[in-house]
C-alpha positions, 0 to 999 in steps of 0.5 A: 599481870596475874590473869584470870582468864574464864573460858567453859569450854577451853582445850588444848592441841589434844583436843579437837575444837578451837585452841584460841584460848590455848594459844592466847594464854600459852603467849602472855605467858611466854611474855611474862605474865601469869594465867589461871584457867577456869574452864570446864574438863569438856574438851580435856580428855587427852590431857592429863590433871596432875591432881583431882580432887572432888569435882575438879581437876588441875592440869599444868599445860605449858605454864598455864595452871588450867582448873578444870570442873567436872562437867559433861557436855555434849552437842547432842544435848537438848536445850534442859540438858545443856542449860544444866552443864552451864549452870554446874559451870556458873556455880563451880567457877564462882566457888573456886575463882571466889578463893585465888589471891592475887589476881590482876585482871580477869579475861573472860570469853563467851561463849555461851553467854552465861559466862557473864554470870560467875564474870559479874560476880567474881568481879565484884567479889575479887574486886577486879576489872575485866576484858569480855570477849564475844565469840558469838552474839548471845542471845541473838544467835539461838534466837534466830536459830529458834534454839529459845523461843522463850521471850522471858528467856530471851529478854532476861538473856538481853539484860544480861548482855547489856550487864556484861557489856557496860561492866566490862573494862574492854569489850573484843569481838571476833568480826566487824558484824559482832562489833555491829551488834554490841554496838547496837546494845548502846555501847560506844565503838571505842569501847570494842576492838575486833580481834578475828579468829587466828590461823595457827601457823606453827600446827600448819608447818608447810614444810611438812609435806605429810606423805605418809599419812596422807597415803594412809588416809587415801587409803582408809577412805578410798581417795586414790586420784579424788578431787576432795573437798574437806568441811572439817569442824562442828556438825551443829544446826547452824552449819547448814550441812544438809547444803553439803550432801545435797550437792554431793547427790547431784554431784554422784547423780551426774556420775562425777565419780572422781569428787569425793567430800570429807566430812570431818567432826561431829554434832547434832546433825551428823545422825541426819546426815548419815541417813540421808547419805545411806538413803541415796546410797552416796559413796562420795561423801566420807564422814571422818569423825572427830580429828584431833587439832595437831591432824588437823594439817594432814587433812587440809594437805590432803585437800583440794579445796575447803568449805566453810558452811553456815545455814542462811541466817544474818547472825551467822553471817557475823561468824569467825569460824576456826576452819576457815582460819585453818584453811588461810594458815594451810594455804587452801582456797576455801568456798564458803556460802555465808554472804558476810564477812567471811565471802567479803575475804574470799572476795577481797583477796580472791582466794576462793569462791561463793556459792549460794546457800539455797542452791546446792546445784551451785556447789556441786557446779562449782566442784565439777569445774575446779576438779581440772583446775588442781594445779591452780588451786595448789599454786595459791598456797604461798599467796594464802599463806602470806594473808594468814601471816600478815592478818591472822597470826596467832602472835599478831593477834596476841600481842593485841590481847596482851596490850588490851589487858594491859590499857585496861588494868591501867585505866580501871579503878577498881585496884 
């Protein structure tokens, strides 16, 4: 197949977001087939274009031929100035994808949701079907986070979901609550296969034990003999992390010296974060910055135990974050505050905790009493692992992206 595969925000090992994409076209590739990406030049700052022209920017990356669109966009941007990076996007992807000869099928990948747009068009335009996979539920999440509180917004966003999603030749979802909600648009289930987020397990070698680094980072961050917990990831409003540094002013106001929490990342909140931490005078709490994806390991090795982070909403209880995917492929127990999907794992396969989210003094409990308990939690790492292995992995996974594609070019009847 020659696959168009649309994602805005693509990156690479390079970067420091999701690889999801990266790693689902590098394996149609190594299977055969042939990917062009249309994303946007966002998260590519440590790859290198072998050709610029205008705009846009052409990579090579590991056999995928990766066309980039000049495109500035930041979590700290309000909701004018981000409408304005997706609307670049749209028009750009349109224009160049409008151009490609050849082209199979087209998989694209939300979010945001206005990906559907340029979809819509192109698939009209070069008359092929497509696989729209839903990464978070658009329009619902920002509404509910009252990111839009237009209902002209919302309500033209509505329509637009249920365009993308009838059109589609096949619809993935990342958990069983996304599955829930496009259903609840009046899609049939058959028509929707959850493929979870995947836990890398090549980036996270277990053999490798790190020593150097860890030391180094022990020692930038004042850790020698910290009982750490790590968030690693986005730093947006959604993640709640107020929830996070609450309980580390407990924790320091009942002088549990040894606990210390890296935060790792950067968003919207992270200015709040910090004054809040200068403000009580907090030295257990670290905030990393960015980490780029192949330190990603170095950090969950150097970890107790990680957390997974959401504020108390239902929609984001449906969400299949990377870092808890991490964390499986790293064989770390995690503690997550999301009464969804993601406490339902840690439950099922008892490897790790749930604390709840409008109770920071839970949390903090809940380190005081793991921190004599660092032996056990190593011990789980093989039982962990075995889960992301069998579950999660990157292959697995795209195996059933690759057999998706290819059930849907066979039933379409647009070629």
């Amino acid at each position: 197949m020659k696959i168009l595969y649309l994602h805005q925000y693509f990156a690479t090992r390079n970067s420091y977001t999701s690889t999801r994409s990266y790693e689902f076209a590098k394996k149609l590739i190594e299977h055969g087939h042939e990917v062009t990406m249309l994303t946007t030049d966002t998260f590519l700052t440590g790859d290198t274009p072998y050709k610029e022209v205008k705009n846009m920017k052409y990579y090579h990356v590991d056999g995928i031929e990766v066309i980039a669109v000049k495109n500035d966009y930041s979590n700290y941007m309000g909701l004018v100035q981000r409408s304005k990076s997706f609307l670049s996007y749209m028009h750009h992807a349109y224009k160049i994808g409008k151009e490609l000869k050849g082209m199979d099928i087209m998989f694209s990948t939300s979010t945001p949701l206005t990906i559907a747009i340029p979809t819509l068009r192109l698939q009209r335009k070069l008359k092929i079907p497509f696989v729209f996979e839903v990464r978070d539920l658009w329009p619902e999440a920002p509404k509910q986070m009252k990111a839009i509180k237009s209902p002209f917004v919302i309500k033209m966003l509505q329509h637009l979901e249920k365009r993308v999603y009838k059109r589609a030749e096949h619809i993935i979802s990342l958990s069983p609550g996304m599955t829930e909600g496009i259903v609840a648009t009046g899609i049939q289930a058959e028509k929707i296969t959850m493929i979870p987020n995947l836990s890398d397990l090549a980036l996270f070698d277990l053999k490798k034990d790190y020593k150097m680094e860890k030391r180094t980072l022990a020692e930038r961050f004042s850790l020698k003999d910290a009982f750490i917990m790590l968030h690693l990831g986005a730093m947006g409003e959604a993640n709640g992390l107020d929830y996070i540094v609450e309980a580390a002013k407990i924790l320091q106001d009942r002088k549990q010296d040894e606990i210390k929490i890296i935060i790792g990342g950067d968003g919207k909140s992270k200015p709040r974060l910090e004054k809040f931490c200068a403000k009580h005078r907090l030295t257990n709490v670290i905030f990393s910055g960015h980490v780029s994806r192949k330190d990603v390991p170095i950090y969950t090795s150097l970890a107790d135990i990680t957390m997974t982070c959401f504020k108390p909403l239902p929609i984001l209880a449906t969400n299949s974050p990377n870092k808890f995917f991490d964390s499986l492929a790293a064989g770390r127990p995690i503690i997550v505050n999301s009464d969804g999907w993601t406490k339902d794992i840690v439950q099922k396969y008892d490897i790790g905790y749930y604390v709840d989210p409008a109770e920071p003094e839970e949390l903090a409990e809940k380190l005081i009493e793991l921190q004599n308990q660092r032996t056990e939690l190593r011990a789980q790492q093989s039982k962990i692992r075995n889960i992301a292995e069998e579950h999660y992995s990157a292959e697995k996974l795209a195996d059933k992206v690759e057999m998706i594609l290819l059930r849907s070019l066979e039933r379409s009847n647009l070629n």
